[in-house]
Structure formats: structure tokens, C-alpha cells
C-alpha positions as CSV (number, residue, x, y, z in Angstrom):
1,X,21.0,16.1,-17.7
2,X,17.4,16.8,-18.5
3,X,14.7,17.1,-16.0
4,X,12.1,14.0,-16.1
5,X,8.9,15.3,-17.4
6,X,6.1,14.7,-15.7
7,X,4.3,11.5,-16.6
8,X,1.9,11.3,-19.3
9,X,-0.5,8.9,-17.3
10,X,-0.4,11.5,-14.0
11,X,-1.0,14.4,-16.1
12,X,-4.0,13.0,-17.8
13,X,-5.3,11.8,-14.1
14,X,-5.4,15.2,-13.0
15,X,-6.4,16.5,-16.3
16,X,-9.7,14.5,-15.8
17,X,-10.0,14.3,-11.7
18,X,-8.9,17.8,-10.6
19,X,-12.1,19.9,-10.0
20,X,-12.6,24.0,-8.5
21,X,-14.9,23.9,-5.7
22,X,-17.2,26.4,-8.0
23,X,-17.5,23.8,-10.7
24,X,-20.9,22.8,-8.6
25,X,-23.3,25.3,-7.9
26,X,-24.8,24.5,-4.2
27,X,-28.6,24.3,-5.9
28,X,-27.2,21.7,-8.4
29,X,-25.8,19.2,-5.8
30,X,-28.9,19.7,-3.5
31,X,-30.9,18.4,-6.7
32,X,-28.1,15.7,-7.5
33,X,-28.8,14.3,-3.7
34,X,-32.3,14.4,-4.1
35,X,-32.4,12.4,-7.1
36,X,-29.5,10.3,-5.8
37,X,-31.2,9.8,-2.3
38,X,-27.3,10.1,-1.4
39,X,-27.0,10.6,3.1
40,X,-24.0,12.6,3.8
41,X,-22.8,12.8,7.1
42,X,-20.0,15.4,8.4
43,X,-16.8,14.0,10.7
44,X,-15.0,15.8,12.2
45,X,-12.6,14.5,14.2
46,X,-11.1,16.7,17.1
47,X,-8.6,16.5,20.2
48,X,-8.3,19.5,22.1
49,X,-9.3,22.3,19.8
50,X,-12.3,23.8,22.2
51,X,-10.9,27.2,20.4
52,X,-12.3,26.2,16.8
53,X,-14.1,23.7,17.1
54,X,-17.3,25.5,18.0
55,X,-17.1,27.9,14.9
56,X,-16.5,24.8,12.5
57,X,-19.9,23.2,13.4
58,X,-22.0,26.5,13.9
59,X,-21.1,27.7,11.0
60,X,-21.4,24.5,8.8
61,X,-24.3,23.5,10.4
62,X,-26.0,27.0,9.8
63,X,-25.5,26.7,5.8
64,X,-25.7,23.5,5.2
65,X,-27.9,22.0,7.5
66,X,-30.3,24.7,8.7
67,X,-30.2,26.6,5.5
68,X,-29.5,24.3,2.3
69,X,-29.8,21.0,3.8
70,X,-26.8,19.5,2.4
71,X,-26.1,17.7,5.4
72,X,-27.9,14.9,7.2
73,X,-26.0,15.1,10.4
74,X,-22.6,16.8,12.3
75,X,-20.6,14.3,14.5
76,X,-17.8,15.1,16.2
77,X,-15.5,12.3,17.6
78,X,-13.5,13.7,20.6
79,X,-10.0,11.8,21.0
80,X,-9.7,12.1,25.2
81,X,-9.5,15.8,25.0
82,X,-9.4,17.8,28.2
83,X,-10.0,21.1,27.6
84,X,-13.6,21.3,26.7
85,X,-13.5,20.5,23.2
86,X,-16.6,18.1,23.5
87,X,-19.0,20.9,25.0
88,X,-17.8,23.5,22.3
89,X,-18.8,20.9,19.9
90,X,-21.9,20.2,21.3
91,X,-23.5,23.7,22.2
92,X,-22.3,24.6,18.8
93,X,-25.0,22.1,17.9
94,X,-22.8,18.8,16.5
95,X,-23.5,15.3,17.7
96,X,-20.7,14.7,19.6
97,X,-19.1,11.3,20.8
98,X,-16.0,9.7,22.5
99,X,-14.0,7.8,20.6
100,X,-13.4,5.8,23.7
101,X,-17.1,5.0,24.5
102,X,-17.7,4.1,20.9
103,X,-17.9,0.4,20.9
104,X,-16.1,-0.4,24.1
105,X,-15.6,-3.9,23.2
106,X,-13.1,-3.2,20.4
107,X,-10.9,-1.0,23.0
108,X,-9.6,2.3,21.8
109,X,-5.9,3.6,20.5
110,X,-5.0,7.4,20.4
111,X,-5.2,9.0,17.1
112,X,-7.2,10.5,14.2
113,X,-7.7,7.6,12.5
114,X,-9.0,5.8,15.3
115,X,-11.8,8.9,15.7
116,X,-12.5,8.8,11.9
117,X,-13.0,4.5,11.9
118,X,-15.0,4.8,15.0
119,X,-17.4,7.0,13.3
120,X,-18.9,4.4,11.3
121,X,-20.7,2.8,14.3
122,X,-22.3,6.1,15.3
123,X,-23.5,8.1,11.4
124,X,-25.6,6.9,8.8
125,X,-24.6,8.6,5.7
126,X,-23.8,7.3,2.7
127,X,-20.8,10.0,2.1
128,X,-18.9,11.0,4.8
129,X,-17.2,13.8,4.5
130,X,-14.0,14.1,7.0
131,X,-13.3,17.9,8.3
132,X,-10.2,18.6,10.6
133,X,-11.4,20.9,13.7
134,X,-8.4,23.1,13.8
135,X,-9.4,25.6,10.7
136,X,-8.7,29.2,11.1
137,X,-9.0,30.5,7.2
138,X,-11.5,28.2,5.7
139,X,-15.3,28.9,4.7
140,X,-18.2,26.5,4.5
141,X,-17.8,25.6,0.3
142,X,-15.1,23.4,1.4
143,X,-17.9,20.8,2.0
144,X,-20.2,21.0,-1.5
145,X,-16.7,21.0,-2.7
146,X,-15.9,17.7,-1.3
147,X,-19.0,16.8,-2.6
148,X,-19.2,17.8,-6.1
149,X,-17.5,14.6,-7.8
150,X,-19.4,12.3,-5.2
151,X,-22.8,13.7,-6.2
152,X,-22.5,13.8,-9.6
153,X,-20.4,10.7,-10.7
154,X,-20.7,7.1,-9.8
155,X,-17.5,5.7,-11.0
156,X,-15.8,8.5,-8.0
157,X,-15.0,7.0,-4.4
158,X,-12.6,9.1,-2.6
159,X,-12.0,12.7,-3.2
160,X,-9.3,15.2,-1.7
161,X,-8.9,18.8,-1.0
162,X,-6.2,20.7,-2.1
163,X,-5.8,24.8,-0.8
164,X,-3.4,27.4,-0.5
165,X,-1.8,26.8,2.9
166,X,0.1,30.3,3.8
167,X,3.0,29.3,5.4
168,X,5.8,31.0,6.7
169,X,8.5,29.7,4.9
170,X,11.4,30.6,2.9
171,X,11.2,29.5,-0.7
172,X,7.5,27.8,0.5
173,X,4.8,28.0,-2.5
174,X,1.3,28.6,-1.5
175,X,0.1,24.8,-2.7
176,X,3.3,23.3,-0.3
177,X,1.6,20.5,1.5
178,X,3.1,20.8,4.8
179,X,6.7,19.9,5.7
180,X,5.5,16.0,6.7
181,X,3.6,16.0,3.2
182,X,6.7,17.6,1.3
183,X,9.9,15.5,2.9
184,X,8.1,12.1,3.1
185,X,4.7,11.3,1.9
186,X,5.5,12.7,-1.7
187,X,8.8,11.3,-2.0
188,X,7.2,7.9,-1.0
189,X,4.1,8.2,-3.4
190,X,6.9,9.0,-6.2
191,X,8.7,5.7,-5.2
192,X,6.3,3.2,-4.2
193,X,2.8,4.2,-5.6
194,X,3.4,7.0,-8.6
195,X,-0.2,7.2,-9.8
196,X,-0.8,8.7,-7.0
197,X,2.1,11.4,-7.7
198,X,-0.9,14.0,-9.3
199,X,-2.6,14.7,-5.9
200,X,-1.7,18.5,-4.5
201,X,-1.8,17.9,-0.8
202,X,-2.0,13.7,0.0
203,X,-2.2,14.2,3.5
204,X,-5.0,17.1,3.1
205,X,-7.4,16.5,6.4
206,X,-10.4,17.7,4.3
207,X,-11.7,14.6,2.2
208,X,-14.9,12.6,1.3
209,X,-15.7,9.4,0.9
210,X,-18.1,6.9,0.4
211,X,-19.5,5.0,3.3
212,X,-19.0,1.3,1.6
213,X,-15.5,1.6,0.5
214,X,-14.2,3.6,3.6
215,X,-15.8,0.5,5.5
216,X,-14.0,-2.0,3.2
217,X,-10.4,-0.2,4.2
218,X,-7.6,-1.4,6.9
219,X,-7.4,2.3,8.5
220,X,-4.2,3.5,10.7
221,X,-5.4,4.3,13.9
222,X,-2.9,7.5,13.7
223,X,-2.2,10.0,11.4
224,X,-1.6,7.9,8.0
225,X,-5.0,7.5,7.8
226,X,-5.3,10.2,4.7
227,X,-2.5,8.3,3.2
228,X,-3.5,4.9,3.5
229,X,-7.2,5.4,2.4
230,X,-5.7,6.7,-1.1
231,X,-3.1,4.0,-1.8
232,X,-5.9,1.6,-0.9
233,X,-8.1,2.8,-2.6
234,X,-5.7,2.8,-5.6
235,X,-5.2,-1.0,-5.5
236,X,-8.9,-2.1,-5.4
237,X,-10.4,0.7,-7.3
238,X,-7.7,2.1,-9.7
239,X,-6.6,5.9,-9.9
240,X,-9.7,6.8,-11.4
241,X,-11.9,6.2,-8.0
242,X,-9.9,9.0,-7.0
243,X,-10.8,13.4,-7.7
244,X,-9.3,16.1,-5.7
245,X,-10.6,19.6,-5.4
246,X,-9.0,22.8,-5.6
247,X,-10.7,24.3,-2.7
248,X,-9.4,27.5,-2.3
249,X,-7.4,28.6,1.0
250,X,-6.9,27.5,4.4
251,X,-5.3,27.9,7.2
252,X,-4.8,25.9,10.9
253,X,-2.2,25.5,13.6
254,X,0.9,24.2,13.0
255,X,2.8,21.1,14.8
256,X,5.7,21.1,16.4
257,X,8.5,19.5,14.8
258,X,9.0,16.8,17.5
259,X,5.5,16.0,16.8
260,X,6.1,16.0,12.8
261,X,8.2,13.1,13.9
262,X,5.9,10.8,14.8
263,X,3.4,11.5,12.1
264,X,6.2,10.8,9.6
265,X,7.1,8.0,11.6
266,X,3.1,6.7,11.2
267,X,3.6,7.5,7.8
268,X,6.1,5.7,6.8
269,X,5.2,2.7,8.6
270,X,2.0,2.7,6.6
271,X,3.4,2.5,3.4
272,X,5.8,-0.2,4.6
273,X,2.9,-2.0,5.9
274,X,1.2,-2.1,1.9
275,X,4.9,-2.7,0.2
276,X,5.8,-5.8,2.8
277,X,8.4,-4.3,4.5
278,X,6.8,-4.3,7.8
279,X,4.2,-6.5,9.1
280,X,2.1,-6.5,12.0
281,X,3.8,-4.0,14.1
282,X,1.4,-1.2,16.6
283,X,4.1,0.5,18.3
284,X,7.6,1.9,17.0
285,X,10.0,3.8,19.3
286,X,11.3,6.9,18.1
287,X,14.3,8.2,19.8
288,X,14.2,12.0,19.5
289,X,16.5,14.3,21.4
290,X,16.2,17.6,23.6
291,X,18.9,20.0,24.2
292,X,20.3,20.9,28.1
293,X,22.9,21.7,29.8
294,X,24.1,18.6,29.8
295,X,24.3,18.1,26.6
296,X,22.2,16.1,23.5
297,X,19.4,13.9,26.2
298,X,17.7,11.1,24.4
299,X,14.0,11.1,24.7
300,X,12.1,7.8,23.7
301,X,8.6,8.3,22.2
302,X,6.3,5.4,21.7
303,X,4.5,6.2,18.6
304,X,1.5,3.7,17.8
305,X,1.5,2.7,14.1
306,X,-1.4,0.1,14.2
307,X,-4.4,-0.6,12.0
308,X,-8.1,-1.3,12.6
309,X,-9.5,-4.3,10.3
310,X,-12.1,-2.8,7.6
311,X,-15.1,-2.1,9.6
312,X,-17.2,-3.9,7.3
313,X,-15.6,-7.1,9.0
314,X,-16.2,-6.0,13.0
315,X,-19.2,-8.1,14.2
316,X,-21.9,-6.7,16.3
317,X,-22.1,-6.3,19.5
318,X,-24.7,-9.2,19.9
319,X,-22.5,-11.3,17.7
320,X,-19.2,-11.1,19.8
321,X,-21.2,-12.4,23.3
């Protein structure tokens, strides 16, 4: 049997949406947001990473802020961390806030994509562009990057990065999203939604997007966020609201597998949420087991796979009294 050949629609997406982060020379986008009048906040949202976090926002902040003034503002959101993560953040000169304390009246869930839906009660750019806080081999283009399709075309909503990831892995390629990326969120995009099949790296934690349609999305308050945003997107937009962005190399720390089990299991949920298979469901239990000496001992892991309405929708404070 023949292999199937990639489809003719997905290779003409990417033909037309995939972008090098050099494509945009840093003096060209600062003129494009000039004459655009285009606010771009940074988000990044961060849970125990006081070891990076600091050199993510000093660094940034120094190029693009201080130096080019790319930027408008750096916000961190800290998810309940407790080992310092918020003062790292802040004397490396970010604007940092709880995710808890952030609209108190709406309560608060665990999870990135609660940090990144709280954000848009607390920034003011038009663009946000999200940046995970973990990075260890990165370097500052990742943002113009991000930013290049935003600045310079209309018709462009969402954009995702794409990088080497240097993995140590046996048979691993250096564009392998990550085992969650590789065993379940591309076999579902090739099922469920396979105009999305041309994106490198889905679940990619460096994106940008703009403010309006982010705030028009239902967002996972865990780690489907990434996911969810694109096959949204997809629906009310179509494929072409959608560029990713070859942005070079990276590298951050690794999860353990356990915990690769509930970010599939977030994952998956997701998806099953937009195809009908599961409705209104915020936690699942996921039995996962531990070796002794006793034997195979079950261990039972709530894992939250709720949404938050589009924010757009969320009434004011004032309103809700």
C-alpha cells in the first residue's frame, strides 16, 4: 500500500502561513506598530519557575522594552507558586499578578490557561503575546517573531511558534513536538480537525494573539489552552487566521510522565468538548499507578478539564453587585 500524501489544502496553508522569525527585520515591525498604533502586551504565565523566570523578563524587557520599544508592558501571572517565582519576576522588572487575586469574584482554578484568561483584566494591549517562563535555550527574537504576521497583516489572528526542541530521544527529530504533542494532540488534529494537520508544534507555549478574538474564545483553564485557541479559532475564522513561525531553537524543562498524563488527559477532553462527545464536565479522575513492594498501587488524580466563558462576556465588577 501507498503512503497517503500529504494534503494538497495543508500544504498550500503552510506554503502561505509558515514564516522564519528573520522574515521581519526589528526596525520594520517597530514602523509597522507605529503606523498601526497596534499595543502589544507580553504574558507570561508562570508557576514555580523562580530559576528562569527572572532572566525571561530582564532580558526581554532590556530589548524590547528599554531598548526598541516593541513592548508596551511585561505581566507575569503567578499560578499559587511558592518558591518565589513572583519576586523573581518582579525585581526582574515585569508586572506581576496572582492569578488568584485577579477578579476575585469569578473564583480561580489551577492551571495555565486560567493565568493566560485572567490576564485580560489586568493588560491593555491589543496583541498579546503568550511566553512560557521555563526557557533555558531561547533568545529575545522569539517575540518580533510572534509578531511579524500580526503587525503586518490584517486578515492574521493567532500565530504559533515552532523550534527545534533537543530532546533526548531515540529516533526523536529536532522539530518533535513533545511526547503529549506527538502521541495525542496530532493524532487528534489528523482525526477531528485536519486543517489544522500543517502546524509544527500545536501545543507550542510561545504564541500571539490578538486581544478581541482571544477575548471572544471559551479557554481551558488547564493545559489545552494552546489547543483549544487554534481549533477555535479555526471554526469562526477559517485556517487562514492562523501563521506559525519557525523560530529557531529552544529548550525548557521537561515533565514527568505522570504529569504528561493529565495534560493529555486536558487535552483530550478539550477536543471532546468541541466534537460533542463530552459536555459540561470540570473534573475527570485519572487513575494512574506507582510501583511498591506491594505491588501495582492505584493512585487517583483529579485532573480539572474546565473552561472559562469568553471573557468578552464576564460582566464588570460593578455589574455583578
Amino acid at each position: 500500500m501507498n503512503a497517503p500524501r500529504p494534503d494538497d489544502a495543508t500544504s498550500a496553508w503552510a506554503a502561505r502561513r509558515t514564516h522564519h522569525w528573520q522574515d521581519w527585520p526589528l526596525d520594520a515591525l517597530l514602523a509597522a506598530r507605529e503606523a498601526s498604533g497596534v499595543t502589544v502586551s507580553l504574558v507570561v504565565p508562570a508557576r514555580n519557575e523562580a530559576a528562569t523566570v527572572g532572566d525571561v523578563v530582564s532580558r526581554v524587557r532590556e530589548r524590547l522594552v528599554e531598548t526598541a520599544r516593541l513592548l508596551d508592558e511585561i505581566v507575569v501571572i503567578d499560578s499559587d507558586s511558592t518558591d518565589g517565582t513572583a519576586q523573581a519576576a518582579a525585581d526582574a522588572g515585569a508586572e506581576v499578578h496572582a492569578a488568584a487575586e485577579i477578579r476575585p469574584d469569578l473564583g480561580w482554578a489551577p492551571g495555565k490557561g486560567e493565568a493566560m484568561w485572567k490576564s485580560l483584566f489586568v493588560t491593555r494591549g491589543d496583541v498579546l503575546v503568550f511566553m512560557d517562563a521555563d526557557l533555558r535555550e531561547w533568545d529575545t527574537h522569539f517575540v518580533p517573531g510572534l509578531l511579524g504576521p500580526l503587525l503586518t497583516d490584517p486578515t492574521v489572528g493567532l500565530v504559533k511558534g515552532f523550534y527545534e526542541r533537543p530532546l533526548d530521544v531515540e529516533g526523536g527529530g529536532p522539530y518533535d513536538g513533545g511526547r503529549v504533542t506527538e502521541l495525542v494532540a496530532r493524532p487528534l488534529l489528523a482525526l477531528a480537525f485536519p486543517e489544522l494537520a500543517g502546524l509544527v508544534q500545536p501545543l507550542a507555549g510561545e504564541w500571539a494573539v490578538r486581544r478581541e478574538l482571544f477575548a471572544s474564545l471559551s479557554v481551558p483553564t488547564g493545559y489545552a489552552v494552546e489547543l483549544a485557541a487554534l481549533v477555535d479559532t479555526l471554526r469562526a475564522r477559517g485556517v487562514d487566521a492562523i501563521a506559525q513561525v519557525d523560530l529557531g531553537r529552544r529548550s525548557h524543562r521537561h515533565q514527568a510522565l505522570a504529569d504528561l498524563g493529565a495534560m493529555a488527559t486536558q487535552i483530550l477532553a478539550a477536543v471532546a468538548r468541541r466534537t460533542g462527545e463530552v459536555g459540561g464536565v470540570d473534573t475527570v479522575g485519572l487513575r494512574q499507578f506507582v510501583r511498591t513492594e506491594a505491588g501495582a498501587v492505584p493512585h487517583l488524580r483529579a485532573v480539572t478539564v474546565g473552561e472559562r466563558p469568553p471573557q468578552r462576556t464576564v460582566l464588570a465588577p460593578e455589574e455583578t453587585a
